[in-house]
C-alpha angles and dihedrals in degrees: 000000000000096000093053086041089060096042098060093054090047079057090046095052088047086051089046094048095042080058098049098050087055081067122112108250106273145105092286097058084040086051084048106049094045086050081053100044083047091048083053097055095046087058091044098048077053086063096062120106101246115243131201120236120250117260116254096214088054096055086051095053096057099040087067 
């Protein structure tokens, strides 16, 4: 469910995109393309395998 999740709002962000680009050149289609650029990478930051954290102790342990 996740990954068709993900994909809709990849769809979304391509929607969004198509209809910035259709603004008049201008600070409000600028505003808008770097929200949108923002909203992509969000999406894309979601698509990474999440990872733990090593342990600090761990680390400790081993530096001595």
């Amino acid at each position: 469910m996740r990954t068709a999740r993900l994909q809709e709002l990849e769809e979304m962000a391509a929607r969004l995109l198509a209809t910035a680009r259709q603004l008049p050149p201008g600070p409000n289609r600028h505003n808008a393309l770097q929200l949108i650029g923002r909203f992509r990478l969000q999406i894309s930051n979601l698509q990474l395998p999440i990872s733990r954290p090593a342990r600090v102790e761990g680390l400790k342990a081993k530096g001595k």
